[in-house]
DONU-273543 format. One record per atom (N, C-alpha, C): residue number from 0; atom name; z negated, y, x negated. Coordinates in nm, 4 decimals. Layout:
! DONU-273543
<atom NUM CA <Z Y X>>
...
//
This chain:
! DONU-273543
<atom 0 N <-0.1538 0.3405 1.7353>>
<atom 0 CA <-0.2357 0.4343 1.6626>>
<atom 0 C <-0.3651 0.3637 1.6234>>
<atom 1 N <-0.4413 0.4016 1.4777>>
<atom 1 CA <-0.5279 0.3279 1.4543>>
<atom 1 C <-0.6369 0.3820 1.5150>>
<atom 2 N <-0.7841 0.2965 1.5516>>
<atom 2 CA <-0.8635 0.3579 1.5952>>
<atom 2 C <-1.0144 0.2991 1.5685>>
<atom 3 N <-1.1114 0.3517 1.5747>>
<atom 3 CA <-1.2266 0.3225 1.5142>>
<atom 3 C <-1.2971 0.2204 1.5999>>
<atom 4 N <-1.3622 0.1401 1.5335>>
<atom 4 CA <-1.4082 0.0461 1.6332>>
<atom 4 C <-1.5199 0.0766 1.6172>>
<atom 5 N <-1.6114 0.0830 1.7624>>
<atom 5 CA <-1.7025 0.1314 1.7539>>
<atom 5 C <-1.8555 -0.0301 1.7815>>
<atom 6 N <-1.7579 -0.1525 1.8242>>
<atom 6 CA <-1.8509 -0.2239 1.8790>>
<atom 6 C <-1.9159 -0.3262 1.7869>>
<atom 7 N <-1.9208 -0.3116 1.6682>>
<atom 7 CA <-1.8743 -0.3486 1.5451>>
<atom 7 C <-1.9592 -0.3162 1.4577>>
<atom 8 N <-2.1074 -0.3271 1.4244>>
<atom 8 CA <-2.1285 -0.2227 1.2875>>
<atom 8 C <-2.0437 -0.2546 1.1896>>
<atom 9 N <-2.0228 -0.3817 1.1583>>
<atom 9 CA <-1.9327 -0.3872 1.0209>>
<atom 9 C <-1.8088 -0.3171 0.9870>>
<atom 10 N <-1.7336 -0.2845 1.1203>>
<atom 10 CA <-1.6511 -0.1578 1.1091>>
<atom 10 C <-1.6465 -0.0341 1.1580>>
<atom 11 N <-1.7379 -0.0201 1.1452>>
<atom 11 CA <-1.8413 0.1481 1.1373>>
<atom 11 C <-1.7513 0.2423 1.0340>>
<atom 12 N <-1.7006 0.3286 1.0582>>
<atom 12 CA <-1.6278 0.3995 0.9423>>
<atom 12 C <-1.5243 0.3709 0.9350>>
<atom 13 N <-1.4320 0.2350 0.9803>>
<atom 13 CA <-1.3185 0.2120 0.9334>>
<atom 13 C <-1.2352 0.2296 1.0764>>
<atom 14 N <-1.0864 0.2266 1.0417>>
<atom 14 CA <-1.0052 0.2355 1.1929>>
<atom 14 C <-0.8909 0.1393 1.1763>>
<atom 15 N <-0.9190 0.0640 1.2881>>
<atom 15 CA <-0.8005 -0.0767 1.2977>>
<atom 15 C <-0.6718 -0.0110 1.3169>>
<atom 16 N <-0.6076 -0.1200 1.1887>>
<atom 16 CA <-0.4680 -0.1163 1.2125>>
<atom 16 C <-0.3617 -0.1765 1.2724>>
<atom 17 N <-0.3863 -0.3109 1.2546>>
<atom 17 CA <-0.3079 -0.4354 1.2865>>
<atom 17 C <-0.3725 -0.5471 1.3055>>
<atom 18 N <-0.3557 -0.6705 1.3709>>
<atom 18 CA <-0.3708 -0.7823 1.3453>>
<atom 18 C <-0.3420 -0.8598 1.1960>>
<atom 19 N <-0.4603 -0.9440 1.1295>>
<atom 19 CA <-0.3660 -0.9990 0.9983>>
<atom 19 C <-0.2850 -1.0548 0.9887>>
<atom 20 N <-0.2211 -1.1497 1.1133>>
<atom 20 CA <-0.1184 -1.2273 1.1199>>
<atom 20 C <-0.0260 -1.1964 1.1547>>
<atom 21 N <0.0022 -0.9985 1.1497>>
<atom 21 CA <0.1302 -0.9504 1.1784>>
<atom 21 C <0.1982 -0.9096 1.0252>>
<atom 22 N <0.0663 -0.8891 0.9460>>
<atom 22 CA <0.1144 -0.8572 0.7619>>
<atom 22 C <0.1342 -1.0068 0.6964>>
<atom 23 N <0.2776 -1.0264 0.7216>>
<atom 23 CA <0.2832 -1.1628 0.5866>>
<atom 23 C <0.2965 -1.1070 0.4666>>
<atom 24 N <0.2951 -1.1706 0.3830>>
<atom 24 CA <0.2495 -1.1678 0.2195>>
<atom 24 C <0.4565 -1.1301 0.1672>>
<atom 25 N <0.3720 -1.0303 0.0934>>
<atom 25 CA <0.5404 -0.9378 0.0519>>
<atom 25 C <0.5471 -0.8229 0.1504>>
<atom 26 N <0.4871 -0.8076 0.2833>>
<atom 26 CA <0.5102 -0.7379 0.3821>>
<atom 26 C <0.4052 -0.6100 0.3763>>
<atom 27 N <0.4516 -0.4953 0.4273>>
<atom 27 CA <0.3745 -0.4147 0.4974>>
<atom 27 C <0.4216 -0.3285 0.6276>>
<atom 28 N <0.2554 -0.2791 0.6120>>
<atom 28 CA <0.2723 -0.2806 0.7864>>
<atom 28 C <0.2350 -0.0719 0.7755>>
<atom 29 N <0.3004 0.0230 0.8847>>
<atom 29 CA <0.2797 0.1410 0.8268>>
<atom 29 C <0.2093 0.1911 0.9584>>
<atom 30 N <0.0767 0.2640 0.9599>>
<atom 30 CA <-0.0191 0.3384 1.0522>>
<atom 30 C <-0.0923 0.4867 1.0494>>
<atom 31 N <-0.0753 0.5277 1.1716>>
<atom 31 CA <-0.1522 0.6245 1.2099>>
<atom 31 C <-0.2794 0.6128 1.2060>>
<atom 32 N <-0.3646 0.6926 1.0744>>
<atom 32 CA <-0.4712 0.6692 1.0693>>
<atom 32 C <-0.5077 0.8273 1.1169>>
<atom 33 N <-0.6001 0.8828 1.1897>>
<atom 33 CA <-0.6358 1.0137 1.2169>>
<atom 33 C <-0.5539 1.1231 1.1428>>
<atom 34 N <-0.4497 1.0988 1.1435>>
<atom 34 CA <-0.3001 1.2136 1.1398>>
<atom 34 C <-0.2510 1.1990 0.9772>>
<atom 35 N <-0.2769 1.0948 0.9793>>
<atom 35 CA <-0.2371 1.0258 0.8370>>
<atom 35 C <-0.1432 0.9360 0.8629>>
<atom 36 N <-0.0297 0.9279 0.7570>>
<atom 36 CA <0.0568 0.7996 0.7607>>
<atom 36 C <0.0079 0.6858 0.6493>>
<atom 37 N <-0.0619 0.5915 0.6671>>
<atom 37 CA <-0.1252 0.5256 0.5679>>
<atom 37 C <-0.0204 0.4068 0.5560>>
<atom 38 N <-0.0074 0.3125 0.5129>>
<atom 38 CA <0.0426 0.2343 0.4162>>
<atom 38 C <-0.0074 0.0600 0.4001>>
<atom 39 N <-0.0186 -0.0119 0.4760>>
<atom 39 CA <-0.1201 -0.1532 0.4360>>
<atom 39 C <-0.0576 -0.2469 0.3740>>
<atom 40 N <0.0063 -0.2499 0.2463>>
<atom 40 CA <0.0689 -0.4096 0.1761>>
<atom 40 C <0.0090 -0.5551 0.1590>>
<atom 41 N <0.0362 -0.6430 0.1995>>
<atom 41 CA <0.0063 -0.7759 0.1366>>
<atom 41 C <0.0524 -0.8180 0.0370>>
<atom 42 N <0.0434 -0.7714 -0.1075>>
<atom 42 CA <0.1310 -0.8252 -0.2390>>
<atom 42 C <0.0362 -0.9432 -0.2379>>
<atom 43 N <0.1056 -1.0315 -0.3040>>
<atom 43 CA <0.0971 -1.1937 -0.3494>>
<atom 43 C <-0.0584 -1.2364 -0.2721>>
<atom 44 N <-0.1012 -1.1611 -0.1306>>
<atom 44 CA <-0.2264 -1.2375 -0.0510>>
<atom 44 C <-0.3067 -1.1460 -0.0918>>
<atom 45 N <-0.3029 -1.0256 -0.1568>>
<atom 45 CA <-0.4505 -0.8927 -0.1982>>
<atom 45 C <-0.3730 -0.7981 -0.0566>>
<atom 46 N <-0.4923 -0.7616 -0.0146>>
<atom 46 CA <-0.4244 -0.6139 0.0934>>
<atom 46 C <-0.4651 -0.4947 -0.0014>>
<atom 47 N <-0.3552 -0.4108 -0.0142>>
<atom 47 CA <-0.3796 -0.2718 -0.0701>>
<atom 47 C <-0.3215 -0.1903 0.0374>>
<atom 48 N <-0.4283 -0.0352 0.0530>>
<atom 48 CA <-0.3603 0.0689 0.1590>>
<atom 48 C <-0.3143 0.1719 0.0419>>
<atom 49 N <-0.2377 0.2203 0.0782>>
<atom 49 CA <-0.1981 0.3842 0.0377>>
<atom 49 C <-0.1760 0.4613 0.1495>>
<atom 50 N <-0.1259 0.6103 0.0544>>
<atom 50 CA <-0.1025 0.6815 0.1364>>
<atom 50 C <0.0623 0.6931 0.1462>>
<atom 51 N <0.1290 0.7115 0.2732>>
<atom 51 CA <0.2483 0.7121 0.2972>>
<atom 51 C <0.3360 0.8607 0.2742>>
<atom 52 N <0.2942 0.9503 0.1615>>
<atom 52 CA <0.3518 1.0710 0.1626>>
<atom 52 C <0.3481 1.0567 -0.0458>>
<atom 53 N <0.4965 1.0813 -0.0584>>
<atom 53 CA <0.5578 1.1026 -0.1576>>
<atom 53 C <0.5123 1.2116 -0.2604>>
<atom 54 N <0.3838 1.2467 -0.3805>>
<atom 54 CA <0.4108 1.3939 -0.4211>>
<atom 54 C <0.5147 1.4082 -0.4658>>
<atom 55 N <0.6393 1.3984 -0.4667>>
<atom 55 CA <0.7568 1.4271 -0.5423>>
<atom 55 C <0.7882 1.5836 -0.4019>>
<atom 56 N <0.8609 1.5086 -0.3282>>
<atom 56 CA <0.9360 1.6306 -0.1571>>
<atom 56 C <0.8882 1.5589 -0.0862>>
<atom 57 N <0.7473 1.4998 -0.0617>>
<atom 57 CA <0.7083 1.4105 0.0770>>
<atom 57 C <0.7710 1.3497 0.1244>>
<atom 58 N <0.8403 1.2773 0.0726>>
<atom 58 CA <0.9118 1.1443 0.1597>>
<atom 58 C <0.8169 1.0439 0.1904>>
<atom 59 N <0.8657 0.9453 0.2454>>
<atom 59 CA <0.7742 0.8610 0.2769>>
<atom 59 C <0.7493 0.7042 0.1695>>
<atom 60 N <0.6936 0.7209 0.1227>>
<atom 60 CA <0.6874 0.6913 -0.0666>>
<atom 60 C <0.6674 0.5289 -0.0440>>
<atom 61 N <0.6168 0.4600 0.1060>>
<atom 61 CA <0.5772 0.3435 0.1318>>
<atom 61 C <0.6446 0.2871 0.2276>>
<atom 62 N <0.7994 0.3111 0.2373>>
<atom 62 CA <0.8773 0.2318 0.3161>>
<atom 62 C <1.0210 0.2411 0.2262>>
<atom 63 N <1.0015 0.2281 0.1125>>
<atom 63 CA <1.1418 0.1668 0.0858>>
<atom 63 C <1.1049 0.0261 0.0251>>
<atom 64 N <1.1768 0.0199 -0.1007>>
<atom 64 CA <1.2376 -0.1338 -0.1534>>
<atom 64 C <1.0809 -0.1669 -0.2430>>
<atom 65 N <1.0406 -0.2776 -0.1817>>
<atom 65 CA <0.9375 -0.3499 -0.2628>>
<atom 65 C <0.9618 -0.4414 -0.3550>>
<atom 66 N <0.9412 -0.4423 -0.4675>>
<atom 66 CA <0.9713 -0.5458 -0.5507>>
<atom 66 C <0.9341 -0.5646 -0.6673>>
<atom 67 N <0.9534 -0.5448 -0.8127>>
<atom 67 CA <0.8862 -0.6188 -0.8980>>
<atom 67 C <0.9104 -0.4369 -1.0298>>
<atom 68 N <0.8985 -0.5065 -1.1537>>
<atom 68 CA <0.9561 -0.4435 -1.2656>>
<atom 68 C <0.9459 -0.5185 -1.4190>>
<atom 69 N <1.0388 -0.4158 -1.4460>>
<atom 69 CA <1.0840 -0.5173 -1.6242>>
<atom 69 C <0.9419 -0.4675 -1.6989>>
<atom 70 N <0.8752 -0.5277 -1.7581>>
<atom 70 CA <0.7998 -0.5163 -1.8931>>
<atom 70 C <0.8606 -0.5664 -2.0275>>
<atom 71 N <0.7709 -0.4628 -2.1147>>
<atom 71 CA <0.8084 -0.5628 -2.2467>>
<atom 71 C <0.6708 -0.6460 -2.2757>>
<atom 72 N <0.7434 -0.7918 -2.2824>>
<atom 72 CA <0.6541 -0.8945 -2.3160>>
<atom 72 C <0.5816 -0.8818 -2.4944>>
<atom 73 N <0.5224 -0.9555 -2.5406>>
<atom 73 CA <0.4275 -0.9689 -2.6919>>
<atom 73 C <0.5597 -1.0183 -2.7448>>
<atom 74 N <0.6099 -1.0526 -2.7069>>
<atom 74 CA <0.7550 -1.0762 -2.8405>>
<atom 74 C <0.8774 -0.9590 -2.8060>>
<atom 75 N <0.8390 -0.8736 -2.7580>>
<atom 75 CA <0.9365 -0.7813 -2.7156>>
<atom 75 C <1.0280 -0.7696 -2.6455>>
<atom 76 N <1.0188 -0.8969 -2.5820>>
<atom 76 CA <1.1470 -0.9248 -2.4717>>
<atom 76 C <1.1080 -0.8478 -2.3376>>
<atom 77 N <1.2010 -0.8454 -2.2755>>
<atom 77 CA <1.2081 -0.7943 -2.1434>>
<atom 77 C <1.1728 -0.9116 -2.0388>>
<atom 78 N <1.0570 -0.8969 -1.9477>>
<atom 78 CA <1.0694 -0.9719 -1.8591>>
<atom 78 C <1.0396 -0.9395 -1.6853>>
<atom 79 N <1.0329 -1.0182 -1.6036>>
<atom 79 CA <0.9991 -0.9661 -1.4448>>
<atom 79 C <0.8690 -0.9613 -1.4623>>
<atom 80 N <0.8118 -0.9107 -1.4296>>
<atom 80 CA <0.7039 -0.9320 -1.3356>>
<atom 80 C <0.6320 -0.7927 -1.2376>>
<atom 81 N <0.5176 -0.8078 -1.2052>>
<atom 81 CA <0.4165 -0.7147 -1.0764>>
<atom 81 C <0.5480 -0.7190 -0.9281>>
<atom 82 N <0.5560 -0.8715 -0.9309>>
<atom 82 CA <0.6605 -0.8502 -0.7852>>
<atom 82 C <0.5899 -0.8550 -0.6854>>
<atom 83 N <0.6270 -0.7840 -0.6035>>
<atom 83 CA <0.5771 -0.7578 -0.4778>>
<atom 83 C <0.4814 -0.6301 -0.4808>>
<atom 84 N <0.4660 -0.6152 -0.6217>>
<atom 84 CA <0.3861 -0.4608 -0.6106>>
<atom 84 C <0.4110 -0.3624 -0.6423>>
<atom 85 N <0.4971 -0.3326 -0.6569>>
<atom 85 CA <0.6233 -0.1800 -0.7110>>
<atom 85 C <0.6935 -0.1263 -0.5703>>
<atom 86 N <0.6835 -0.0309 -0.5062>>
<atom 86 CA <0.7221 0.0112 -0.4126>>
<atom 86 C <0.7890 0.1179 -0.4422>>
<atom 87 N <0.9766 0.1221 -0.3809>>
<atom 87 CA <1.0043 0.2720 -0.4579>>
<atom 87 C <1.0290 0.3499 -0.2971>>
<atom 88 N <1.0048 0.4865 -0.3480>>
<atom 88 CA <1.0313 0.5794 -0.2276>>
<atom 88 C <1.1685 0.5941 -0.2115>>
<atom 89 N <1.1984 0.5494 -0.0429>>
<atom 89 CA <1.3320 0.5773 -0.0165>>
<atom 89 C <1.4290 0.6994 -0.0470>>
<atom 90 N <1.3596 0.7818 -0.0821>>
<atom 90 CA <1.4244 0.9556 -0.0760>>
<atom 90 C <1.4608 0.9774 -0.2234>>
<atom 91 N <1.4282 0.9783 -0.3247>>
<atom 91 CA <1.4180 0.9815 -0.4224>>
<atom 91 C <1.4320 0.8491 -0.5490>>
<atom 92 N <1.3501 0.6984 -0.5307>>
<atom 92 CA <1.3462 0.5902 -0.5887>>
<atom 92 C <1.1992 0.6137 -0.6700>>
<atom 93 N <1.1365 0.7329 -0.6441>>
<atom 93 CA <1.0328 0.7076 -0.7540>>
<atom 93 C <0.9407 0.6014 -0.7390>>
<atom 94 N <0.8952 0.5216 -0.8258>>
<atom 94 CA <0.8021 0.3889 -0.7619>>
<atom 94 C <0.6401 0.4101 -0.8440>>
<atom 95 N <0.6077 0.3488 -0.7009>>
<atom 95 CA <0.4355 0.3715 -0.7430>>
<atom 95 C <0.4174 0.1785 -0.7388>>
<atom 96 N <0.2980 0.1780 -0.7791>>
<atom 96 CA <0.2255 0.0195 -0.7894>>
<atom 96 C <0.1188 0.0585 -0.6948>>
<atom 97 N <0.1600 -0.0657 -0.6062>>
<atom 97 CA <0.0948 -0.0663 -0.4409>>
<atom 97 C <-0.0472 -0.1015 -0.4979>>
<atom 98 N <-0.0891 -0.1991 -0.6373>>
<atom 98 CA <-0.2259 -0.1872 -0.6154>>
<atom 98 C <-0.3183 -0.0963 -0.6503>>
<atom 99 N <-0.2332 -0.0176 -0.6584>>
<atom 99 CA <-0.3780 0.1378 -0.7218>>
<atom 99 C <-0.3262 0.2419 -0.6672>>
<atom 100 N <-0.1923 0.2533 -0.6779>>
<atom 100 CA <-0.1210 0.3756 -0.6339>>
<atom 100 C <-0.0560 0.4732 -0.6913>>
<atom 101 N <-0.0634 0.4031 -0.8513>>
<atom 101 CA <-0.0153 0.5058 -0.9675>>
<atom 101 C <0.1536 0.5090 -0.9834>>
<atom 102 N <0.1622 0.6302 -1.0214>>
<atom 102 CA <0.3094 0.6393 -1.0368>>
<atom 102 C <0.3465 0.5723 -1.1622>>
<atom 103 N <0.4872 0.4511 -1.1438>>
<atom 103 CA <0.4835 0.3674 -1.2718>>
<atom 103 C <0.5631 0.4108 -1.4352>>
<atom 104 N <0.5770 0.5679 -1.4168>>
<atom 104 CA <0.6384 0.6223 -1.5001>>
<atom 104 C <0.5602 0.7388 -1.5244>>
<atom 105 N <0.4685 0.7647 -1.5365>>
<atom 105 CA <0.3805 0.9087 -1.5250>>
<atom 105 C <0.2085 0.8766 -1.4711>>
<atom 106 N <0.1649 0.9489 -1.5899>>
<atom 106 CA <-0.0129 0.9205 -1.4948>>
<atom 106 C <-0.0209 1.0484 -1.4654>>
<atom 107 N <0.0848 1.1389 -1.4369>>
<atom 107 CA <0.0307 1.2449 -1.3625>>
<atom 107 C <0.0836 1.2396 -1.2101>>
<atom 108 N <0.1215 1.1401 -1.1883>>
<atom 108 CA <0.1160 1.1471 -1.0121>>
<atom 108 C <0.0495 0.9955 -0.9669>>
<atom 109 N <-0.0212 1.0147 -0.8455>>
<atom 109 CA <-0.0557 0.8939 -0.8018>>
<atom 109 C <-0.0673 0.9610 -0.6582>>
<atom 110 N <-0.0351 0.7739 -0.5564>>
<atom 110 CA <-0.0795 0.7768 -0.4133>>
<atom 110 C <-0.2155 0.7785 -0.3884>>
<atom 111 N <-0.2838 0.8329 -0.2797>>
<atom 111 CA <-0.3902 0.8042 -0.2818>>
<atom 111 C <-0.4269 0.6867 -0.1997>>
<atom 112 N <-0.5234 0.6138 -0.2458>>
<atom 112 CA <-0.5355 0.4377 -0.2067>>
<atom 112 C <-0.6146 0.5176 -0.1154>>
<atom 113 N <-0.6482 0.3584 -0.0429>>
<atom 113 CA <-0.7717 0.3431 0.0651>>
<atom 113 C <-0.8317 0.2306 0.0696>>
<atom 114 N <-0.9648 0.2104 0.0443>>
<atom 114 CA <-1.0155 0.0519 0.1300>>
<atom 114 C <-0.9920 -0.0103 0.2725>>
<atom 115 N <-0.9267 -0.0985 0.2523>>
<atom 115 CA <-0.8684 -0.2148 0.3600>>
<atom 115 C <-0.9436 -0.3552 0.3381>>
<atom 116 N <-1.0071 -0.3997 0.4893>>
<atom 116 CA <-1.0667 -0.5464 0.5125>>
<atom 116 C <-0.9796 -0.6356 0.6098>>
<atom 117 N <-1.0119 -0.7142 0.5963>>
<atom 117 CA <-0.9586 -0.7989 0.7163>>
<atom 117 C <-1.1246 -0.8220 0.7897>>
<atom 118 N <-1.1362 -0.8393 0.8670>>
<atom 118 CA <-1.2859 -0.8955 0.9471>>
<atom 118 C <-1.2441 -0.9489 1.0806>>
<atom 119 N <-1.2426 -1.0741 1.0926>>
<atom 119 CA <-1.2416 -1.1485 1.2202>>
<atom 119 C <-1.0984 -1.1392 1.2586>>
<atom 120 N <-1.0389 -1.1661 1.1857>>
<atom 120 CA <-0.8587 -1.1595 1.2058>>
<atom 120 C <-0.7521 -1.0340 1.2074>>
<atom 121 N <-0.8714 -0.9305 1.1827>>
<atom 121 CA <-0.8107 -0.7587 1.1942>>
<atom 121 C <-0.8185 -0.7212 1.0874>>
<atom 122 N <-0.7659 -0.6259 1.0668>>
<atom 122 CA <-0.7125 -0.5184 0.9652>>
<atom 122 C <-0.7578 -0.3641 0.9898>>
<atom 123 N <-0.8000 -0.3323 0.9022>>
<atom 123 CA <-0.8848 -0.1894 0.9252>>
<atom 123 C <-0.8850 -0.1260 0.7606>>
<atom 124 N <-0.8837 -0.0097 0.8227>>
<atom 124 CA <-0.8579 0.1068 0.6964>>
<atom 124 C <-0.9831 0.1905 0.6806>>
<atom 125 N <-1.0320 0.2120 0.5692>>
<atom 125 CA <-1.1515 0.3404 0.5809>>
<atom 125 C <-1.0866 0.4542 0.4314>>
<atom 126 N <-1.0911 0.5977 0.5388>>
<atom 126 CA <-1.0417 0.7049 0.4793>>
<atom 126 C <-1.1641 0.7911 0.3991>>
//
C-alpha cells in the first residue's frame, strides 16, 4: 500500500509507490494510493501515473496489453508508432495514451493522470 512519507519535505504531499528499479521501461507497476487504484508506466524512460478505473464499466483500464498504434504518416501511409504508450483495457480493449490519459478514439473520455517523481531511487505519486 502506498504511503506518505513524512521524513522527507520533498515528498510532502506525495505517497510512495515502489522502488525505481522494480519499473523497467515498457513496464508498469499498479498501487494503492489512499483507496485509489493508480497506475505508474515507464514508456520509453518518462514515468506517467493514471488512474486505474475504466469510464467505459470500470474495468481496470491499466492492466491490459501495452503497446503502440497505426498513424497516418505526411504521405499517407500507415505507420507504428507511440509504442509503449497505448494501453488497452482488458474488459472491453478501449485504449487510452499512458502519457496524458486521453482516450485514443474520442476526446470525450480521458484517465485521470497524476504527478509521479522518482527522488532518491523511489517512486511516489501525488493525488
Amino acid at each position: 500500500m502506498a504511503t506518505n512519507d513524512t521524513q522527507n519535505p520533498e515528498t510532502d504531499g506525495l505517497h510512495h509507490v515502489a522502488s525505481a528499479d522494480e519499473l523497467e521501461e515498457g513496464e508498469r507497476i499498479i498501487a494503492d494510493v489512499e483507496g485509489r487504484e493508480v497506475a505508474v508506466f515507464n514508456s520509453n524512460g518518462d514515468l506517467y501515473a493514471l488512474s486505474n478505473y475504466c469510464p467505459h464499466q470500470g474495468g481496470p483500464a491499466c492492466e491490459g496489453l501495452l503497446s503502440g498504434t497505426l498513424e497516418v504518416d505526411e504521405d499517407e501511409d500507415l505507420v507504428w508508432s507511440c509504442e509503449d504508450e497505448i494501453v488497452a483495457c482488458p474488459w472491453h480493449g478501449w485504449e487510452f495514451d499512458v502519457t496524458d490519459g486521453r482516450h485514443t478514439a474520442s476526446d470525450k473520455y480521458r484517465l485521470p493522470t497524476y504527478d509521479v517523481r522518482e527522488i532518491d531511487g523511489e517512486l511516489y505519486v501525488g493525488l
